[in-house]
C-alpha positions in Angstrom: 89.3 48.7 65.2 90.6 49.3 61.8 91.2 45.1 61.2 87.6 44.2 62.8 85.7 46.8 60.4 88.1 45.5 57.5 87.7 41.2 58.4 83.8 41.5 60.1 82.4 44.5 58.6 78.9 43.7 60.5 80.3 44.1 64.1 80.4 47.8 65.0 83.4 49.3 65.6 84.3 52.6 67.4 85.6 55.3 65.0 89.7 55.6 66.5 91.6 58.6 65.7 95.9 59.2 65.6 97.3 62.4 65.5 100.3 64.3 65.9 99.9 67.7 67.2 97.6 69.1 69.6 96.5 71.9 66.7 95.3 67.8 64.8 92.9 67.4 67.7 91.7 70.4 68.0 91.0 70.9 64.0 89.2 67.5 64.5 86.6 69.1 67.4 86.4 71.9 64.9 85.7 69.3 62.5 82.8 67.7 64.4 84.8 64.1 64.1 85.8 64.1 67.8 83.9 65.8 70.4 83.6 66.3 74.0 83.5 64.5 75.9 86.4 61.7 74.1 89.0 59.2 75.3 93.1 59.4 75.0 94.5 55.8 76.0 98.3 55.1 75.0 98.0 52.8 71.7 100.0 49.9 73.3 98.7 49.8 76.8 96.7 47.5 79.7 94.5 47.3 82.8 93.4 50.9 82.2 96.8 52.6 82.5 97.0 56.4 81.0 93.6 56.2 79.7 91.9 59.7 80.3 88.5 61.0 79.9 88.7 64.6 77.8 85.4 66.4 79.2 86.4 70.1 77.9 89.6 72.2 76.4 91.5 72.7 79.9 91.7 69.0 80.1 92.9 68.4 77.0 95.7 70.6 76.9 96.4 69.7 80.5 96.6 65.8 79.6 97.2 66.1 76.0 101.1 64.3 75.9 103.0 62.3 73.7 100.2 62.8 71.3 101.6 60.3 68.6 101.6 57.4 71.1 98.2 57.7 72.0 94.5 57.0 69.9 91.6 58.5 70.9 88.0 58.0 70.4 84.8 59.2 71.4 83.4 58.6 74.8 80.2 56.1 74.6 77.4 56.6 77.5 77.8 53.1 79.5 76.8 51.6 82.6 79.4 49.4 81.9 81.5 47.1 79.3 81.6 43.6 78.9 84.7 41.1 79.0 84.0 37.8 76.8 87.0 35.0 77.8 88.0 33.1 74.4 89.5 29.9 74.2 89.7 27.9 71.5 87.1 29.3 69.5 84.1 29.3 72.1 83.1 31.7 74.6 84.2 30.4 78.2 81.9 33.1 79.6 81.6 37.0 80.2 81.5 39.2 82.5 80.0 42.8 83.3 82.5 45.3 84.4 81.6 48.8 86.1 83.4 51.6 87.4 83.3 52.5 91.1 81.6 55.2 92.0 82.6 58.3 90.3 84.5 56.5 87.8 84.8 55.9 84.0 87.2 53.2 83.4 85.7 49.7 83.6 88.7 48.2 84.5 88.9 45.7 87.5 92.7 47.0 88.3 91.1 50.2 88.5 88.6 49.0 90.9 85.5 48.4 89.1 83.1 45.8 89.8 82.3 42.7 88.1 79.6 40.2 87.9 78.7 37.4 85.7 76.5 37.6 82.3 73.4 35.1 82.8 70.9 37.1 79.9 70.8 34.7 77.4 70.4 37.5 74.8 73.3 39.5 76.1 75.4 36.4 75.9 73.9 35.7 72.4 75.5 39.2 71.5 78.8 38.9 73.5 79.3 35.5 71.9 79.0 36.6 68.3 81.7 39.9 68.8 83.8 37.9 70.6 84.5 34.5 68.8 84.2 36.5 65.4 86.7 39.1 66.8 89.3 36.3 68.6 88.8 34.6 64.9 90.0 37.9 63.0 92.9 37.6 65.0 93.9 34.0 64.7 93.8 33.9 68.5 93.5 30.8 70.3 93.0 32.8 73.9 91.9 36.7 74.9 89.7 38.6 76.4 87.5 40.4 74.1 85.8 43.7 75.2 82.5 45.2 74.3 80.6 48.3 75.0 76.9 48.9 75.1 76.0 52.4 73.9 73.0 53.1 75.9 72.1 55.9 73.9 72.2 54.1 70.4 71.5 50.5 72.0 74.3 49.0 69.8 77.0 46.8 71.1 80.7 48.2 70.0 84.2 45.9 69.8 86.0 48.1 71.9 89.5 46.4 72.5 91.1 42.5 72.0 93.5 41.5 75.0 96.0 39.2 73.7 97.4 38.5 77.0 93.8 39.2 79.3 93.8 38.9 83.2 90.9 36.1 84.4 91.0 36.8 87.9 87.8 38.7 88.1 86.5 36.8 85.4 87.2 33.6 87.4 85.6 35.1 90.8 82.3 36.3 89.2 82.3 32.8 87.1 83.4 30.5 89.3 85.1 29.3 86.1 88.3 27.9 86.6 90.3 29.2 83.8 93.7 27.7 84.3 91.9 23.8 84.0 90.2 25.2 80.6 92.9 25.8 79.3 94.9 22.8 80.0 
Protein backbone atom coordinates (compact mmCIF):
# COMPACT_ATOMS: atom_id res chain seq x y z
CA UNK A 1 0.00 0.00 0.00
CA UNK A 2 2.73 2.10 1.30
CA UNK A 3 4.85 1.82 -2.38
CA UNK A 4 1.47 2.39 -4.55
CA UNK A 5 0.54 5.69 -2.47
CA UNK A 6 4.52 6.62 -2.69
CA UNK A 7 5.09 5.61 -6.94
CA UNK A 8 0.95 6.42 -8.12
CA UNK A 9 -0.24 8.79 -5.59
CA UNK A 10 -3.66 9.14 -7.69
CA UNK A 11 -4.79 5.42 -7.16
CA UNK A 12 -6.35 5.01 -3.69
CA UNK A 13 -4.93 3.00 -1.38
CA UNK A 14 -6.31 1.39 1.89
CA UNK A 15 -4.81 3.00 5.03
CA UNK A 16 -2.62 -0.48 6.51
CA UNK A 17 -1.69 -0.55 10.04
CA UNK A 18 1.40 -2.80 12.01
CA UNK A 19 1.54 -3.16 15.49
CA UNK A 20 3.00 -4.97 18.19
CA UNK A 21 0.79 -5.44 21.13
CA UNK A 22 -2.72 -6.00 21.50
CA UNK A 23 -2.86 -2.66 24.00
CA UNK A 24 -1.36 -0.85 19.98
CA UNK A 25 -4.65 -1.96 18.53
CA UNK A 26 -6.68 -1.24 20.91
CA UNK A 27 -5.19 2.55 21.55
CA UNK A 28 -5.70 2.77 17.70
CA UNK A 29 -9.82 2.02 18.14
CA UNK A 30 -9.43 4.47 20.92
CA UNK A 31 -7.77 6.58 18.49
CA UNK A 32 -10.54 6.46 15.79
CA UNK A 33 -7.75 5.12 13.14
CA UNK A 34 -9.07 1.59 13.13
CA UNK A 35 -12.57 0.73 13.86
CA UNK A 36 -14.93 -2.04 13.91
CA UNK A 37 -15.49 -3.75 11.99
CA UNK A 38 -11.34 -4.23 10.44
CA UNK A 39 -9.34 -6.96 8.85
CA UNK A 40 -6.12 -8.97 10.36
CA UNK A 41 -4.45 -10.97 7.33
CA UNK A 42 -0.76 -12.34 8.00
CA UNK A 43 1.65 -9.78 6.11
CA UNK A 44 3.20 -12.54 3.93
CA UNK A 45 0.21 -14.67 3.06
CA UNK A 46 -2.15 -16.21 -0.07
CA UNK A 47 -5.56 -17.52 -1.28
CA UNK A 48 -7.21 -15.98 1.79
CA UNK A 49 -5.37 -17.97 4.52
CA UNK A 50 -5.52 -16.47 8.31
CA UNK A 51 -7.27 -13.46 7.12
CA UNK A 52 -10.05 -12.60 9.81
CA UNK A 53 -12.83 -10.25 9.95
CA UNK A 54 -12.67 -8.19 13.57
CA UNK A 55 -16.59 -7.33 14.11
CA UNK A 56 -16.22 -6.40 18.05
CA UNK A 57 -13.65 -6.66 21.19
CA UNK A 58 -14.30 -10.60 21.95
CA UNK A 59 -13.11 -11.24 18.49
CA UNK A 60 -10.23 -9.52 18.63
CA UNK A 61 -8.78 -10.69 21.55
CA UNK A 62 -9.94 -14.21 20.63
CA UNK A 63 -8.07 -13.92 17.16
CA UNK A 64 -5.61 -11.32 17.97
CA UNK A 65 -2.07 -13.59 17.56
CA UNK A 66 1.27 -13.15 16.50
CA UNK A 67 0.30 -9.58 16.30
CA UNK A 68 3.77 -8.40 14.60
CA UNK A 69 3.28 -10.75 11.67
CA UNK A 70 0.00 -9.54 10.75
CA UNK A 71 -1.38 -5.82 9.11
CA UNK A 72 -4.62 -4.81 9.45
CA UNK A 73 -6.89 -2.51 7.89
CA UNK A 74 -10.33 -1.38 7.79
CA UNK A 75 -13.09 -3.47 6.49
CA UNK A 76 -14.66 -1.79 3.11
CA UNK A 77 -18.52 -2.53 2.37
CA UNK A 78 -18.20 -4.77 -0.91
CA UNK A 79 -20.27 -6.94 -3.01
CA UNK A 80 -17.16 -8.09 -4.17
CA UNK A 81 -13.36 -7.41 -5.35
CA UNK A 82 -11.98 -7.54 -8.63
CA UNK A 83 -8.87 -9.62 -9.95
CA UNK A 84 -7.03 -7.78 -13.07
CA UNK A 85 -4.46 -10.62 -14.79
CA UNK A 86 -1.26 -8.61 -15.95
CA UNK A 87 1.09 -9.59 -18.48
CA UNK A 88 3.41 -7.75 -20.05
CA UNK A 89 2.10 -4.55 -19.35
CA UNK A 90 -1.67 -4.99 -20.57
CA UNK A 91 -4.55 -6.16 -18.84
CA UNK A 92 -5.35 -9.90 -20.05
CA UNK A 93 -8.75 -9.49 -18.40
CA UNK A 94 -10.56 -9.30 -14.91
CA UNK A 95 -12.68 -10.88 -13.08
CA UNK A 96 -15.40 -10.32 -10.24
CA UNK A 97 -14.96 -12.36 -7.27
CA UNK A 98 -17.69 -12.79 -4.40
CA UNK A 99 -17.92 -14.57 -1.21
CA UNK A 100 -20.39 -17.42 -0.81
CA UNK A 101 -23.03 -16.91 1.12
CA UNK A 102 -22.34 -15.77 4.51
CA UNK A 103 -18.85 -14.96 3.68
CA UNK A 104 -16.36 -12.09 3.57
CA UNK A 105 -13.33 -13.29 1.88
CA UNK A 106 -13.41 -12.94 -1.98
CA UNK A 107 -11.24 -15.59 -2.46
CA UNK A 108 -11.94 -18.46 -5.03
CA UNK A 109 -9.90 -21.01 -2.69
CA UNK A 110 -12.29 -19.97 -0.18
CA UNK A 111 -15.18 -20.67 -2.31
CA UNK A 112 -16.26 -17.49 -3.76
CA UNK A 113 -17.72 -17.05 -7.08
CA UNK A 114 -16.31 -15.51 -10.07
CA UNK A 115 -17.41 -14.16 -13.30
CA UNK A 116 -16.03 -12.11 -15.99
CA UNK A 117 -15.87 -8.11 -16.20
CA UNK A 118 -17.70 -7.01 -19.60
CA UNK A 119 -18.57 -3.02 -18.34
CA UNK A 120 -16.45 -1.18 -20.35
CA UNK A 121 -16.21 1.44 -17.57
CA UNK A 122 -15.35 -1.01 -14.91
CA UNK A 123 -12.65 -2.39 -17.07
CA UNK A 124 -11.65 1.23 -17.94
CA UNK A 125 -11.02 1.48 -14.01
CA UNK A 126 -9.56 -2.06 -13.43
CA UNK A 127 -7.20 -1.43 -16.33
CA UNK A 128 -5.74 1.83 -14.99
CA UNK A 129 -5.01 0.29 -11.14
CA UNK A 130 -3.71 -2.57 -12.48
CA UNK A 131 -1.10 -1.91 -15.24
CA UNK A 132 -0.07 1.33 -13.16
CA UNK A 133 0.17 -0.97 -10.00
CA UNK A 134 2.02 -4.19 -12.01
CA UNK A 135 4.27 -1.08 -13.43
CA UNK A 136 5.28 0.12 -9.75
CA UNK A 137 6.40 -3.16 -9.20
CA UNK A 138 8.48 -3.80 -12.29
CA UNK A 139 6.31 -6.96 -12.73
CA UNK A 140 6.08 -8.60 -15.90
CA UNK A 141 2.99 -11.08 -14.50
CA UNK A 142 0.33 -10.82 -11.38
CA UNK A 143 -2.79 -10.61 -10.38
CA UNK A 144 -3.74 -7.22 -9.24
CA UNK A 145 -6.73 -6.81 -6.81
CA UNK A 146 -9.19 -4.08 -6.39
CA UNK A 147 -12.02 -3.21 -4.15
CA UNK A 148 -15.09 -1.20 -4.77
CA UNK A 149 -16.22 0.74 -1.69
CA UNK A 150 -19.83 0.83 -2.16
CA UNK A 151 -20.24 3.33 0.32
CA UNK A 152 -17.67 5.88 -1.03
CA UNK A 153 -17.96 4.60 -4.72
CA UNK A 154 -14.07 4.68 -5.05
CA UNK A 155 -12.05 1.82 -6.30
CA UNK A 156 -9.13 0.81 -3.75
CA UNK A 157 -5.55 -1.24 -4.73
CA UNK A 158 -6.10 -3.78 -2.24
CA UNK A 159 -3.21 -6.38 -2.81
CA UNK A 160 -0.48 -7.36 -5.87
CA UNK A 161 -0.08 -11.25 -6.33
CA UNK A 162 3.35 -11.85 -7.53
CA UNK A 163 2.79 -15.39 -8.08
CA UNK A 164 -1.52 -15.17 -8.83
CA UNK A 165 -3.62 -18.42 -9.46
CA UNK A 166 -5.56 -18.12 -13.11
CA UNK A 167 -7.70 -20.91 -12.76
CA UNK A 168 -10.88 -19.14 -12.04
CA UNK A 169 -9.75 -16.36 -14.02
CA UNK A 170 -9.27 -18.81 -16.98
CA UNK A 171 -12.91 -20.53 -16.34
CA UNK A 172 -14.87 -17.16 -16.14
CA UNK A 173 -12.56 -15.86 -19.30
CA UNK A 174 -12.27 -18.55 -21.32
CA UNK A 175 -8.75 -16.98 -21.58
CA UNK A 176 -6.18 -19.33 -21.84
CA UNK A 177 -3.50 -18.07 -19.79
CA UNK A 178 -0.69 -20.58 -20.11
CA UNK A 179 -0.71 -19.74 -24.30
CA UNK A 180 -0.48 -15.82 -23.21
CA UNK A 181 2.11 -16.25 -21.64
CA UNK A 182 4.18 -18.20 -23.96
Amino acid sequence: QQHIQEKVPSIHCIQTFTFQSLQEIEAAIRDGKLHYPFIQKPNKGSKGEGVELIEDEAILHRVAKDINRQVYQNFIKNSGDYRALILGGRMLGAIKRTAKDGGFLNNISKGGKSETVTDPKTLSKLRRIGTAVASAFKLTLCGVDIIHDEVSGEYFFLEVNTVPQWKGFQEATGINVADEII
